[in-house]
N, C-alpha and C positions, 0 to 999 in steps of 0.2 A: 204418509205412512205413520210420521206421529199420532196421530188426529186417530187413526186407527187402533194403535197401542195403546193411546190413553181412555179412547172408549170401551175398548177392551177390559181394561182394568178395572175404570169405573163398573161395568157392570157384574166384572165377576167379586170385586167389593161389595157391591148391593146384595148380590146372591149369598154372599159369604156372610153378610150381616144377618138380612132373613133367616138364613138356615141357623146359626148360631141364637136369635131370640127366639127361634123354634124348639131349640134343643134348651134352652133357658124355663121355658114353661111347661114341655113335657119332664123337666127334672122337678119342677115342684121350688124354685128359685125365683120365679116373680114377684114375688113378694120383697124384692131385695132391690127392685129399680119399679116398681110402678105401684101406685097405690090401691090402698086393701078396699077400699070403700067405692071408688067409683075407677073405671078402666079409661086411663086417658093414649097409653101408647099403643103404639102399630108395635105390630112382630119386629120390622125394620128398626126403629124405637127403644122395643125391649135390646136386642142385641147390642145397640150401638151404646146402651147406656151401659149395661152388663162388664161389656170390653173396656169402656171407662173406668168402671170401677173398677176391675180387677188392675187396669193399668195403675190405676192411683194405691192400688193395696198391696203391688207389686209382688200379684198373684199373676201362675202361669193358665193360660187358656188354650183350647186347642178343639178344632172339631175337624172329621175327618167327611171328605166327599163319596161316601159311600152309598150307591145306589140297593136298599132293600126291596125284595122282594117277596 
């Protein structure tokens, strides 16, 4: 049942990452975690770096799981 929980979690962190350096490049903010000149990170990448830094600027972040249609 743990082994379940923490799979759980790991993957809705992954999904939570993705979506969040999804919403990082459609706002026009990549440019703040990846470089201008040549594209080195994944979506997963841009997020996780993002969250870092707003962690380290002890800036609030937040994205919502809202499905559009």
């Amino acid at each position: 049942m743990r082994l379940s929980r923490l799979t759980l979690a790991a993957a809705l962190l992954y999904v939570w990452f993705v979506a969040f350096g999804s919403h990082v490049i459609k706002t026009g903010f990549r440019r703040l975690v990846d470089r201008v000149d040549r594209r080195d990170l994944s979506i997963f990448g841009i997020g996780c770096r993002m969250i870092e830094r707003r962690l380290t600027n002890e800036r609030a972040f937040s994205i919502s799981f809202v499905l559009s249609g």
